[in-house]
N, CA, C and O of each residue as an XYZ file, in Angstrom:
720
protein
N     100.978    102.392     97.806
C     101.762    101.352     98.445
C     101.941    101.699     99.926
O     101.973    102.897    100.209
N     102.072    100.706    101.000
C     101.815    100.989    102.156
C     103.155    101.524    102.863
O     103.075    101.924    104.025
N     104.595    101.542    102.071
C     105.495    101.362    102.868
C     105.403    103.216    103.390
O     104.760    104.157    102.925
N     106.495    103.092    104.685
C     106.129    104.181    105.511
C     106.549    105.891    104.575
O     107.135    105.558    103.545
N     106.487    106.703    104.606
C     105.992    107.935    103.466
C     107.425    108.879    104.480
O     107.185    109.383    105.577
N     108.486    108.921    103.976
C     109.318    109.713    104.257
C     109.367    111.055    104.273
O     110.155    111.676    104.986
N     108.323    111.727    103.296
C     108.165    113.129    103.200
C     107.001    113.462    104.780
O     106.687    114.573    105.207
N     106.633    112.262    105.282
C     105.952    112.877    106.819
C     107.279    112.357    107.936
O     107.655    113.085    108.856
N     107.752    111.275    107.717
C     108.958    111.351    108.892
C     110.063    113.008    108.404
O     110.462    113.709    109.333
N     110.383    113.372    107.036
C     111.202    114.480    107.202
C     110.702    115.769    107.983
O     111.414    116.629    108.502
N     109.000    115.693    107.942
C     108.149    116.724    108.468
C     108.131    116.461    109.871
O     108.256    117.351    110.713
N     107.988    115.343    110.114
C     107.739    115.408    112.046
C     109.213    115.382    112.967
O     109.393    115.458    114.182
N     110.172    115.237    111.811
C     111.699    115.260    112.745
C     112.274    116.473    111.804
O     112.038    116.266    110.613
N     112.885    117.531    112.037
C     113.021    118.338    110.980
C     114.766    118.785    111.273
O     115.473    119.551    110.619
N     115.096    117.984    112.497
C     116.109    118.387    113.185
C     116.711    117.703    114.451
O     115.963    117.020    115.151
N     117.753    117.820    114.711
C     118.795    116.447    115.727
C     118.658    115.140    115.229
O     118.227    114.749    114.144
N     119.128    114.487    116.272
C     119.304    113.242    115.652
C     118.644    112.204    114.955
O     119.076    111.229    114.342
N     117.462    112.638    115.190
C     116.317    111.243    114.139
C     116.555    112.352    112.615
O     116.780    111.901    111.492
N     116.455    113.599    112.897
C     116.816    114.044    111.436
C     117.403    112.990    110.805
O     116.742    112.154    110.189
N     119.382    112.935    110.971
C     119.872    112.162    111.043
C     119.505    110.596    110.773
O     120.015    109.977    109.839
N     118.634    110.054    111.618
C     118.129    109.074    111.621
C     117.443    108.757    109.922
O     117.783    108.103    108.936
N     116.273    109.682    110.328
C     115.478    109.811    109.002
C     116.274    109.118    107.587
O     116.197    108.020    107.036
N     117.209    110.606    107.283
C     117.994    110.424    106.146
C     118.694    108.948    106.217
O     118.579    108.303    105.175
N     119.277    108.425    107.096
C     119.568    106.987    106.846
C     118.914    105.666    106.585
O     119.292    104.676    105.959
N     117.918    105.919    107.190
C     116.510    104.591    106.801
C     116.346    105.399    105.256
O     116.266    104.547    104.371
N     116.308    106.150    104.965
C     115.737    106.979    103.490
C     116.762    106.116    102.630
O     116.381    105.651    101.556
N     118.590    105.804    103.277
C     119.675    105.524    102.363
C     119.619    103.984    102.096
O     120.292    103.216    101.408
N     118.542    103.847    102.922
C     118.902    102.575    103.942
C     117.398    101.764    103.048
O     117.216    100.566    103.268
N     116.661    102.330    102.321
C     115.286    101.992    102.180
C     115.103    100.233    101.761
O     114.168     99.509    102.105
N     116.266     99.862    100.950
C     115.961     98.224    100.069
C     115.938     97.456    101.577
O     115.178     96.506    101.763
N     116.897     97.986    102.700
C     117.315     96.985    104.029
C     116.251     97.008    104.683
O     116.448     96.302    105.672
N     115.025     97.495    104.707
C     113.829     97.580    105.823
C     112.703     97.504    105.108
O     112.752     97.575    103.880
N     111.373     97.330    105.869
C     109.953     97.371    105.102
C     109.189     97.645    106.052
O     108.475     96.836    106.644
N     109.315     99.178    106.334
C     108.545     99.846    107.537
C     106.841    100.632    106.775
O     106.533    101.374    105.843
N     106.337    100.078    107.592
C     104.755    100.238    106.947
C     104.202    101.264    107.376
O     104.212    101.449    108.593
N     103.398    102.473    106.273
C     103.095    103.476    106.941
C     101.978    103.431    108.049
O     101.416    102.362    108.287
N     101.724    104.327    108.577
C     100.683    104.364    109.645
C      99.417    105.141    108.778
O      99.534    105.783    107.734
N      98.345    104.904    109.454
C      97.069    105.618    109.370
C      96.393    106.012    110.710
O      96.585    105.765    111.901
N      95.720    106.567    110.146
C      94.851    107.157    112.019
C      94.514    106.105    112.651
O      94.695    105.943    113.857
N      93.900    105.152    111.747
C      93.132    104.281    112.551
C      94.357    103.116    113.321
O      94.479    103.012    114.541
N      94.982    102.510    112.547
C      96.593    102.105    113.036
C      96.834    102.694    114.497
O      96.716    102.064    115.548
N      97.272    104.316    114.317
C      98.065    104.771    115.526
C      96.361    104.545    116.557
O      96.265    103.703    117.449
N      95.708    105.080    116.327
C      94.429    104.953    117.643
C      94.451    103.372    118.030
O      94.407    103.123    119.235
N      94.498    102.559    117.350
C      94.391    101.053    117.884
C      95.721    101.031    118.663
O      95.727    100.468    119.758
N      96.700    101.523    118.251
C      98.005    101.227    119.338
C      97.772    101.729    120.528
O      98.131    101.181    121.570
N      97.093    102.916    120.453
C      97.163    103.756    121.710
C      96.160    103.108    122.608
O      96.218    103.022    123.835
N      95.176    102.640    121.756
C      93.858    102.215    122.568
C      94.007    101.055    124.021
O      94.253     99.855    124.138
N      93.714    102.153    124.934
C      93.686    100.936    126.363
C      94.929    101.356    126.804
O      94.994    101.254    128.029
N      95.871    101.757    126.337
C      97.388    101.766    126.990
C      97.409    103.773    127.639
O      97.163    104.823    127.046
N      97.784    103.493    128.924
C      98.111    104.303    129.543
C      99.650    104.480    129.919
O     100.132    103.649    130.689
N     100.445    105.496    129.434
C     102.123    106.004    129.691
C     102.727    105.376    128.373
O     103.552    104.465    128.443
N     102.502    105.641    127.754
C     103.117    105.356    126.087
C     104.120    106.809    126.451
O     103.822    107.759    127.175
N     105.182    106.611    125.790
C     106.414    107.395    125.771
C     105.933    108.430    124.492
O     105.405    107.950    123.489
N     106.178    109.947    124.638
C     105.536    110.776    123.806
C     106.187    110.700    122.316
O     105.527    111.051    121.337
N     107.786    110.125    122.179
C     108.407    109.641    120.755
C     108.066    108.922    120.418
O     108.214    108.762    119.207
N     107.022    107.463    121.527
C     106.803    106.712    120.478
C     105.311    107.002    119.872
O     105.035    106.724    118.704
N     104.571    107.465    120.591
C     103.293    108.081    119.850
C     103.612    108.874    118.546
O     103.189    108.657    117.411
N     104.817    110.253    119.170
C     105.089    110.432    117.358
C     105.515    109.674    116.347
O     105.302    109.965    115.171
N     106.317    108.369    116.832
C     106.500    107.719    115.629
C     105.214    106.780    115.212
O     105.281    106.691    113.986
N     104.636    106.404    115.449
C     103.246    105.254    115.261
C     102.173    106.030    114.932
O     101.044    105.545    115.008
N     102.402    107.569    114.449
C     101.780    108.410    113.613
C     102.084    108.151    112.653
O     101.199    108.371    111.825
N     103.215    107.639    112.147
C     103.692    107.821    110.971
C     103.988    107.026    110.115
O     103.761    106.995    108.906
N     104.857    105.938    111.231
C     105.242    104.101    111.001
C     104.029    102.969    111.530
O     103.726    103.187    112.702
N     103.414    102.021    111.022
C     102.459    101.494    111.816
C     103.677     99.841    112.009
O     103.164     98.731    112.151
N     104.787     99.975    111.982
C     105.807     98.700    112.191
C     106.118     98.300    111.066
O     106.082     98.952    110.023
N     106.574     96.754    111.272
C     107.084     95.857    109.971
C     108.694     95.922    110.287
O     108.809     96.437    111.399
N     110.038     95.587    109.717
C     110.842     94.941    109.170
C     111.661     96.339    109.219
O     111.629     97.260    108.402
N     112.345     96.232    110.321
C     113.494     97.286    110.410
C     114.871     96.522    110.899
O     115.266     96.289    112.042
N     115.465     96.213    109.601
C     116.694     95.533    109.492
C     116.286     93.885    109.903
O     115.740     93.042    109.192
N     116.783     93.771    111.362
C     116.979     92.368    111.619
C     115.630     92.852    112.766
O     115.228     91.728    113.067
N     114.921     93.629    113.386
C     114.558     93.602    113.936
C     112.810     93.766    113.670
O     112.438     94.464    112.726
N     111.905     93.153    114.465
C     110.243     93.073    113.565
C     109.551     94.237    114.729
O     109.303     94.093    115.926
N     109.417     95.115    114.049
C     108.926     96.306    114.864
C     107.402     96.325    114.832
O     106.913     96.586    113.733
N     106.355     96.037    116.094
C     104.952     95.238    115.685
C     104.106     96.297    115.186
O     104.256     97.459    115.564
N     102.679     95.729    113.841
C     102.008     96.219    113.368
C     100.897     96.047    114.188
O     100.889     95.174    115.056
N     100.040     96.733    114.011
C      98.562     96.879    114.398
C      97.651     95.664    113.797
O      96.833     95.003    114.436
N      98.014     95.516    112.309
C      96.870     93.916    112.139
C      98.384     92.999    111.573
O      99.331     93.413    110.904
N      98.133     91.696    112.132
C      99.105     90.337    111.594
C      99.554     90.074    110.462
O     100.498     89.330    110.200
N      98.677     90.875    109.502
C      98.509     90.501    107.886
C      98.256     91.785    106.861
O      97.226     92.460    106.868
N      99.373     91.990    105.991
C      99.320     92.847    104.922
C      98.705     92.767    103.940
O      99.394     92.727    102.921
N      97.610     92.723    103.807
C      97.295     91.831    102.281
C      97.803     92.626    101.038
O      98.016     91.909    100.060
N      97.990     93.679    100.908
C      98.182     93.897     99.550
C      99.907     93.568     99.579
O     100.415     93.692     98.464
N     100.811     93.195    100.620
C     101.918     92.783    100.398
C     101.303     91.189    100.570
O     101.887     90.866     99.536
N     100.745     90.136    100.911
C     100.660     89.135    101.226
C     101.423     88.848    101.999
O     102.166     87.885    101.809
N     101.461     89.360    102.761
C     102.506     88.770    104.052
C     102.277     88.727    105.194
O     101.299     89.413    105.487
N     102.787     88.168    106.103
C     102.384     88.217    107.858
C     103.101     89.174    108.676
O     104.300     88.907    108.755
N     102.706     90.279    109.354
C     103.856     90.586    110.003
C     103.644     90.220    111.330
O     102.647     89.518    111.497
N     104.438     90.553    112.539
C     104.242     90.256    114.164
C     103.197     92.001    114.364
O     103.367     93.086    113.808
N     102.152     91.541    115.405
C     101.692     92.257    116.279
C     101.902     92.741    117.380
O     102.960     92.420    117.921
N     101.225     93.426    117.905
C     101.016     94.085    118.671
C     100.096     93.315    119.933
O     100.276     93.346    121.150
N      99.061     92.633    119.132
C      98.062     91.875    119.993
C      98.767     90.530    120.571
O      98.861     90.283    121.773
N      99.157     89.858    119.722
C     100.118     88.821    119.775
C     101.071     88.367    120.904
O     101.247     87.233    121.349
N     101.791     89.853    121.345
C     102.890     89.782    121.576
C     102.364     90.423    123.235
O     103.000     89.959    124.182
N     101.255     91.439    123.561
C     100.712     91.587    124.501
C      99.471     91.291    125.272
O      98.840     91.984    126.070
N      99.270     89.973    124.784
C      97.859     89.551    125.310
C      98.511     88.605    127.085
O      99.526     88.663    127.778
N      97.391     87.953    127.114
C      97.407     87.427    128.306
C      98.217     86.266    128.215
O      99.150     86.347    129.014
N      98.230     84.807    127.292
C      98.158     84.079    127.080
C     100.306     83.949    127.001
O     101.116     83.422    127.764
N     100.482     84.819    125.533
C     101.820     85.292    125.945
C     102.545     85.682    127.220
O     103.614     85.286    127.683
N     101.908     86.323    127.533
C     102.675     86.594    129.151
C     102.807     85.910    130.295
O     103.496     86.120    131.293
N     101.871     84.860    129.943
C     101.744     83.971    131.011
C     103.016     82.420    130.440
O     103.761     81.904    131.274
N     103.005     82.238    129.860
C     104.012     81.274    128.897
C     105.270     81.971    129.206
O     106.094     81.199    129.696
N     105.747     83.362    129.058
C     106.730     83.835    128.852
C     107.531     84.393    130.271
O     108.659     84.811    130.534
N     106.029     84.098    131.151
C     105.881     85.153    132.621
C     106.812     86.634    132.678
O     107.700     87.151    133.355
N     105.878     86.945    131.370
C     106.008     88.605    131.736
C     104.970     89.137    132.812
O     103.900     88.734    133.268
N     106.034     90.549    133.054
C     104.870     91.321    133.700
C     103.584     92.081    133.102
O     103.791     92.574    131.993
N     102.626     92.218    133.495
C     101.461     92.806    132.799
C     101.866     94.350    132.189
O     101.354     94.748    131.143
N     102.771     95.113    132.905
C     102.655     96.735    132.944
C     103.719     96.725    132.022
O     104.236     97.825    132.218
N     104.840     95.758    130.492
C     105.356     95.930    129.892
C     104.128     95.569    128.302
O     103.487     94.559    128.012
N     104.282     97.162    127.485
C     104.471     97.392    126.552
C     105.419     97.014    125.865
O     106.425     97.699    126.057
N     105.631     95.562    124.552
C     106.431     94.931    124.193
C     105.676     95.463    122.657
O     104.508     95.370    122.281
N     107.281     96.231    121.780
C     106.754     96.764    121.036
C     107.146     96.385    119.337
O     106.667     96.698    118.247
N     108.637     95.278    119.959
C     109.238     94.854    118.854
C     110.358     93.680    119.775
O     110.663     93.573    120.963
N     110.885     92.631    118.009
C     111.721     91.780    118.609
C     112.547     91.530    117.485
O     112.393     91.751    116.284
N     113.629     90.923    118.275
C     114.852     91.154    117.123
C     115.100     89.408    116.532
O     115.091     88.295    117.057
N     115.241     89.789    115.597
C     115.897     88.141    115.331
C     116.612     87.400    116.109
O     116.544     86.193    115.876
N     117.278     87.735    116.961
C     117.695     87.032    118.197
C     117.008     86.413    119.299
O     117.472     85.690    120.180
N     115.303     86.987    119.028
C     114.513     87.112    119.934
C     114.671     87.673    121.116
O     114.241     87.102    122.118
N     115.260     88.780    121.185
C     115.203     89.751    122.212
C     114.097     90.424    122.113
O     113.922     90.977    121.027
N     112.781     90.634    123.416
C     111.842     91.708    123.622
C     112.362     93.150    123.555
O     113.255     93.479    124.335
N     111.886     93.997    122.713
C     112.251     96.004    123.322
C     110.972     95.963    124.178
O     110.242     95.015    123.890
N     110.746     96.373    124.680
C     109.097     97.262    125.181
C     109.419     98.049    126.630
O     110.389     97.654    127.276
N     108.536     99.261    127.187
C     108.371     99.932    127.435
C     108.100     99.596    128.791
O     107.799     98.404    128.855
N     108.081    100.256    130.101
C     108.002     98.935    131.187
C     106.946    100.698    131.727
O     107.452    101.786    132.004
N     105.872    100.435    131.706
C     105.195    101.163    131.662
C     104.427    101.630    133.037
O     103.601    102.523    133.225
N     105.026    100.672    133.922
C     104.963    100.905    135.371
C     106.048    102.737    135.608
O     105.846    103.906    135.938
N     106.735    102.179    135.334
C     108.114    103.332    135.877
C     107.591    104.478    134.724
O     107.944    105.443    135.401
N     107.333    104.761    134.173
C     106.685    105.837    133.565
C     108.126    106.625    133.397
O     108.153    107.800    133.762
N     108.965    106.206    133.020
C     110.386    106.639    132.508
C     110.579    106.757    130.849
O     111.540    107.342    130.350
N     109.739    106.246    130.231
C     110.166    106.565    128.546
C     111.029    105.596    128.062
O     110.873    105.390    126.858
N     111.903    104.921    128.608
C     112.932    104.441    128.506
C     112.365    102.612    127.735
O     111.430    101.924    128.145
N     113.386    102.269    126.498
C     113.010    100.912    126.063
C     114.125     99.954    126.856
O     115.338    100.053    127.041
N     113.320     99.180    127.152
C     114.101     97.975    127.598
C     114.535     96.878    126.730
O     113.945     96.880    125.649
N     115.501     95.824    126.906
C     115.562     94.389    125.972
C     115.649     93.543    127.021
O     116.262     93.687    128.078
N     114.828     92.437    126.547
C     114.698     91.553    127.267
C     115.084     90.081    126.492
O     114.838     89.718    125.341
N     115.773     89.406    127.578
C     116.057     87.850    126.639
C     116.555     86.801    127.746
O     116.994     87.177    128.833
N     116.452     85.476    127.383
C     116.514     84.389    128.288
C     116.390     84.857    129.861
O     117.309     84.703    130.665
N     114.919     85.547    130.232
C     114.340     85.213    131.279
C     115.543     86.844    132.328
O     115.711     86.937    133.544
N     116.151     87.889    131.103
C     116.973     89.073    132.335
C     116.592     89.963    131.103
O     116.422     89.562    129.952
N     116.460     91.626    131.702
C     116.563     92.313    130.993
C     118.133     92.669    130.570
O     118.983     92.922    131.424
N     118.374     92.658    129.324
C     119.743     92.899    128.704
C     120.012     94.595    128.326
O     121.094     95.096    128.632
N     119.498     94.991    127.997
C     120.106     96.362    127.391
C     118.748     97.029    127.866
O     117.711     96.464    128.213
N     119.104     98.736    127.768
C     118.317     99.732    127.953
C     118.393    101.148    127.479
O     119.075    101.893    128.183
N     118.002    101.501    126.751
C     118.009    102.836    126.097
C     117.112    103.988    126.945
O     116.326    103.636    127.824
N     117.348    105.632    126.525
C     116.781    106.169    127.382
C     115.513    106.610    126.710
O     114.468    106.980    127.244
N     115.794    106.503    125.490
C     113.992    106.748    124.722
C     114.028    106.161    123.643
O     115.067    105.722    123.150
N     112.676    106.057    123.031
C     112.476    104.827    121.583
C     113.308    105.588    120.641
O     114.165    104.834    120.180
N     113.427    107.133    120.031
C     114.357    107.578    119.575
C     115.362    107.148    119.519
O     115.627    106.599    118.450
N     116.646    107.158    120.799
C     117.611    106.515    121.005
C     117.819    105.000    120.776
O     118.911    104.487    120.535
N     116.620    104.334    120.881
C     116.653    102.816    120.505
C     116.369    102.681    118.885
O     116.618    101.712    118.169
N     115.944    103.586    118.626
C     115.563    103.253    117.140
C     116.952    103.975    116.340
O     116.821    103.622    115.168
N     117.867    104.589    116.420
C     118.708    105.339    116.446
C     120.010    104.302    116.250
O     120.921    104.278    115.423
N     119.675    103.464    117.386
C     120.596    102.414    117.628
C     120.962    101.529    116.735
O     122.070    101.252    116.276
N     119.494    100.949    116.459
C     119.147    100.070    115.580
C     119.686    100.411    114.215
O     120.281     99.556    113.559
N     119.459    101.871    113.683
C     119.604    102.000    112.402
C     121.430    101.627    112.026
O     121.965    101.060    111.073
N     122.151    102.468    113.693
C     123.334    102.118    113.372
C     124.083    101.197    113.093
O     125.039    101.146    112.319
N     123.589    100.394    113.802
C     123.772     98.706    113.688
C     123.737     97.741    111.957
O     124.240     96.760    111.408
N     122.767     98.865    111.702
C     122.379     98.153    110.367
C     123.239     98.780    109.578
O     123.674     97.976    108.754
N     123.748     99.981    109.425
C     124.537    100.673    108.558
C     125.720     99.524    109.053
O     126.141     98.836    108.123
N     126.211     99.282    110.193
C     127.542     98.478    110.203
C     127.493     97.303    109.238
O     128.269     96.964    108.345
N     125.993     96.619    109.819
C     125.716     95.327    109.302
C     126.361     95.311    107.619
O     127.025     94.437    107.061
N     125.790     96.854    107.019
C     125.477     96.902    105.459
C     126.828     97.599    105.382
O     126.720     97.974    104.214
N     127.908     98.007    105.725
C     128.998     98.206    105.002
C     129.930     96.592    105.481
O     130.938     96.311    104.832
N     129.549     95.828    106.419
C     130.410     94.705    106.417
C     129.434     93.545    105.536
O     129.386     92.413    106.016
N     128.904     93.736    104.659
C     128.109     93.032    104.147
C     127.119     92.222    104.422
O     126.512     91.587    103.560
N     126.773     92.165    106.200
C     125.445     91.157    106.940
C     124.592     91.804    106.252
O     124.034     91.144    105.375
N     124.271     92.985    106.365
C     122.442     93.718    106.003
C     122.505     93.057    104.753
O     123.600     92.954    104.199
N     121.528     92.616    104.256
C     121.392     92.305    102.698
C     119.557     92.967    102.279
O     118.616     92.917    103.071
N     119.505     93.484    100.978
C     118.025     94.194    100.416
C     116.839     93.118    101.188
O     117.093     91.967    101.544
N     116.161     93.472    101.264
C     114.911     92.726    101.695
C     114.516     92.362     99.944
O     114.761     93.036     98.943
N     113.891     91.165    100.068
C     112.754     90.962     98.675
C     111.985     91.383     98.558
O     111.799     91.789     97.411
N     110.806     91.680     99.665
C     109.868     92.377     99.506
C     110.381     93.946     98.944
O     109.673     94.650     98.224
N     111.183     94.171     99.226
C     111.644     95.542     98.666
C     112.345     95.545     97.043
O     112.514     96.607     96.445
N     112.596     94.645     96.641
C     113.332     94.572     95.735
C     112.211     94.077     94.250
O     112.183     94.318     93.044
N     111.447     93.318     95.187
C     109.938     92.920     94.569
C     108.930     93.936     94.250
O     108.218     94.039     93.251
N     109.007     94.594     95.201
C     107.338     95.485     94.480
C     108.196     97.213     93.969
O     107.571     98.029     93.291
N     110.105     97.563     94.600
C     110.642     98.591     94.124
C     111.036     98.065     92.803
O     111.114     99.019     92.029
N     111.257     97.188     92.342
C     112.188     96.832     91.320
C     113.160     97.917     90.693
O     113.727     98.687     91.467
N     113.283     97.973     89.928
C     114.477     99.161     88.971
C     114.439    100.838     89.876
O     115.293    101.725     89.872
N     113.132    100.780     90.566
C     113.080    102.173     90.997
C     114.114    102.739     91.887
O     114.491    103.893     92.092
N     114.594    101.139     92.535
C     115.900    102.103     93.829
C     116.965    102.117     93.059
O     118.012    102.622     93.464
């Protein structure tokens, strides 16, 4: 099954805060549907892109995207088939055609979007590491690394899921059934 393999995120974070992190997406597993990575996955992300932030290369070793809480963190191909489903890309979301509709700049790495439709991505000019959010035409928020943004995110969702917003995903509840 494709979803992302926790015994390699416990191996590549073994300590501080994505530790941390880790163990909560692990608590957290019915609320998300993060898809593992393969070689070929992480090389297509990397491919062509120059100043990728070095956390997020380690994570897109491991995660190739999908469905983290409320937010669609992009995959490498549009379509899961053995889940039958669509997810958002990577290509999609950074081609020409998009950016010109949206009038982004060329030198942002846009790597995920939230149900709100807020952009995260990487502004890859400034070679700072740092994720940005972007929404109605201003950048809104800024974190100092995808760690810290992904960090964020998880917290958010733990709030979401003790005030009752987070609810199980189906796809998770569908192909885990009785197992969680």
């Amino acid at each position: 099954m494709p979803f992302v393999d926790y015994e390699s995120l416990e191996e590549a974070y073994l300590d501080g805060n994505m530790k941390e992190n880790v163990e909560a997406l692990k608590a957290l597993d019915l609320f998300h549907c993060l898809l593992a990575a393969t070689p070929e996955s992480a090389a297509k992300t990397k491919e062509g892109i120059e100043g990728l932030p070095a956390d997020f290369l380690k994570w897109i070793e491991i995660c190739d995207g999908g469905v983290l809480f409320s937010t669609d963190i992009f995959c490498v191909e549009s379509y899961n088939a053995e889940f039958d489903l669509d997810f958002d890309s990577y290509d999609y979301y950074n081609n020409a055609e998009f950016r010109e509709e949206w009038q982004l700049p060329d030198n942002w790495f846009i790597f995920a979007k939230s149900v709100g439709s807020d952009l995260f991505f990487f502004d890859l000019s400034k070679k700072d590491g740092k994720v940005y959010s972007w929404y109605d035409s201003e950048i809104n928020g800024e974190w100092d690394t995808f760690e810290d943004w992904l960090i964020a995110e998880t917290d958010a969702a733990i709030e979401g899921a003790m005030q009752g917003n987070t609810k199980p995903l189906g796809i998770k509840l569908l192909y885990l059934g009785d197992d969680k």
